[in-house]
C-alpha positions in Angstrom: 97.4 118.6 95.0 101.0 119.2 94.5 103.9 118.9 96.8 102.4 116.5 99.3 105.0 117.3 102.7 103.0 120.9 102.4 99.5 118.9 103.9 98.9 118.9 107.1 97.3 115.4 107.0 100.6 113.7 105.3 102.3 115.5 108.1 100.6 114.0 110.9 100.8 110.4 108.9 104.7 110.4 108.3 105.1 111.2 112.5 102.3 108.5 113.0 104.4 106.0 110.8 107.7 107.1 112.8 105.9 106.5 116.0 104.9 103.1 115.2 108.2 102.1 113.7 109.8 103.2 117.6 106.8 101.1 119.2 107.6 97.6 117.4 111.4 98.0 117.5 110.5 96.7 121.1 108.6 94.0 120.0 109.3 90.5 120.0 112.1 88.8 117.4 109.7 86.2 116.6 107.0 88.9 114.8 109.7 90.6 113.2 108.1 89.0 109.9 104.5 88.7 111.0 102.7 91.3 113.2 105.7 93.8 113.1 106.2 93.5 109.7 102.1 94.0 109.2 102.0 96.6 111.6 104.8 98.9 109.6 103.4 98.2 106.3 100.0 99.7 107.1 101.2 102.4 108.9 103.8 103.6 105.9 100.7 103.2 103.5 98.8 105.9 105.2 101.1 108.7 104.0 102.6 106.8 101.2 98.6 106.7 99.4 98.6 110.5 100.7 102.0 110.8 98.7 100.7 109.1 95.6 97.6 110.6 96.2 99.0 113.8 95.2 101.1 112.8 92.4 98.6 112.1 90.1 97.2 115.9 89.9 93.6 114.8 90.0 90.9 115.6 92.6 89.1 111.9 91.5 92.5 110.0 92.5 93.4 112.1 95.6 89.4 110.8 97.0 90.1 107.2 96.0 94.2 107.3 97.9 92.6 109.1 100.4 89.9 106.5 101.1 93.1 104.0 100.4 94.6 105.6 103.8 91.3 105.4 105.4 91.8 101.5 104.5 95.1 101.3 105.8 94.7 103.1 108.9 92.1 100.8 109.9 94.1 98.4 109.6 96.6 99.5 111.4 93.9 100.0 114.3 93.6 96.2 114.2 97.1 95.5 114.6 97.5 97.9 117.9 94.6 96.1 119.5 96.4 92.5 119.2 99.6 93.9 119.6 98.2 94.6 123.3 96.2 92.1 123.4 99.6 89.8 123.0 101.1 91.9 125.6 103.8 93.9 123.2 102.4 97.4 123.9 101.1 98.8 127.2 97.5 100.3 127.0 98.9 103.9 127.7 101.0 103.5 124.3 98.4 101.8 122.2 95.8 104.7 122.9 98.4 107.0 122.0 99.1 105.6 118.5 95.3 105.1 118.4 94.4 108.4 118.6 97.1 109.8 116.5 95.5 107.3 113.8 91.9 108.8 114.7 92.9 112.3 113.9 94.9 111.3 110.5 91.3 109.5 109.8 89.4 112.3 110.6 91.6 114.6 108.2 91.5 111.9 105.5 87.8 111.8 105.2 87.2 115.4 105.0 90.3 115.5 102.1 88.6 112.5 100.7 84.9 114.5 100.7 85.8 118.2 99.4 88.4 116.1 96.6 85.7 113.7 95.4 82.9 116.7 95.7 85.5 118.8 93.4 85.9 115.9 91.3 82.1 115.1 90.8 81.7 118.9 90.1 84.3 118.8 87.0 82.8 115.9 85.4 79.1 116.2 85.4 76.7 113.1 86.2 79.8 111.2 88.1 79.2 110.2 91.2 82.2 108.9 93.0 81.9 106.3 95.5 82.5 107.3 99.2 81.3 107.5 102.5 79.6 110.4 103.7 81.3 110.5 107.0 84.2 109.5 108.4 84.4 106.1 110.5 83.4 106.3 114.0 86.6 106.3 116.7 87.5 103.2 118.8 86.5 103.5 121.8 88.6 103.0 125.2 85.7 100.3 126.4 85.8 98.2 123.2 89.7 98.4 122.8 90.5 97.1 126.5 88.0 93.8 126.2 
C-alpha cells in the first residue's frame, strides 16, 4: 500500500479526473449543478477510493476501495454517454474519456483480485466478496445508439 501517487493505476485516474474536469468546463451553465457536477464527482472518486484505498494499510480495504472505483468509474461511463447523448461532448471526445476509464477499470480489477487474494490468504476461511473478472468494455455500437 503506501504512498498512493507511486501506483500506476492512481496515476492514470488523477489524469482521467483532469481530463474530465477540461471536458465539462465546456458544458452547459444550466448542468453546472446537475450532470457536470455528477460527472466530476464520480470521476474524482476513482482516484480518491484509490487514495483512501491505500491509507488504510490493509490488503482487505484496498480490494473493497478498489471495487469502490470500479463503482465509480461506471458511473462515470453513464454520464459520458448522456453527456453525448444531450449533445455536450462530440463522439471523438467521449470515446477518448471512455477508454481512458476502460483501462483505469481494467487496472482496478486486477489490484482489486491480487489485494483481496492477499487478504483471504492472511486470514484463513475469509472469503471476500468480488468479481472474478473485470467488467466487460463499452462498446463503440452500444455507446452511439
Amino acid at each position: 500500500m503506501g504512498d498512493f501517487r507511486k501506483l500506476a493505476v492512481w496515476k492514470k485516474a488523477h489524469e482521467l479526473a483532469l481530463d474530465v474536469y477540461k471536458e465539462t468546463s465546456t458544458w452547459p451553465k444550466q448542468e453546472l449543478y446537475g450532470l457536470t457536477s455528477q460527472t466530476r464527482r464520480a470521476a474524482v472518486s476513482v482516484p480518491a477510493n484509490i487514495a483512501e484505498g491505500c491509507g488504510k494499510n490493509s490488503d482487505a480495504e484496498l480490494a473493497k476501495h478498489a471495487r469502490l472505483s470500479m463503482g465509480s468509474g461506471s458511473e462515470l461511463s453513464y454520464y459520458l454517454i448522456l453527456a453525448h447523448d444531450l449533445d455536450y461532448t462530440s463522439v471523438t471526445r467521449r470515446d477518448e474519456l471512455q477508454d481512458a476509464l476502460s483501462e483505469v477499470r481494467r487496472m482496478l480489477a486486477s489490484i482489486e483480485r491480487v489485494s483481496a487474494t492477499a487478504a483471504e490468504r492472511s486470514l484463513p476461511g475469509t472469503k471476500l466478496h468480488r468479481k472474478s473478472t473485470p467488467p466487460p468494455p463499452l462498446e463503440r455500437s452500444q455507446a452511439d445508439s
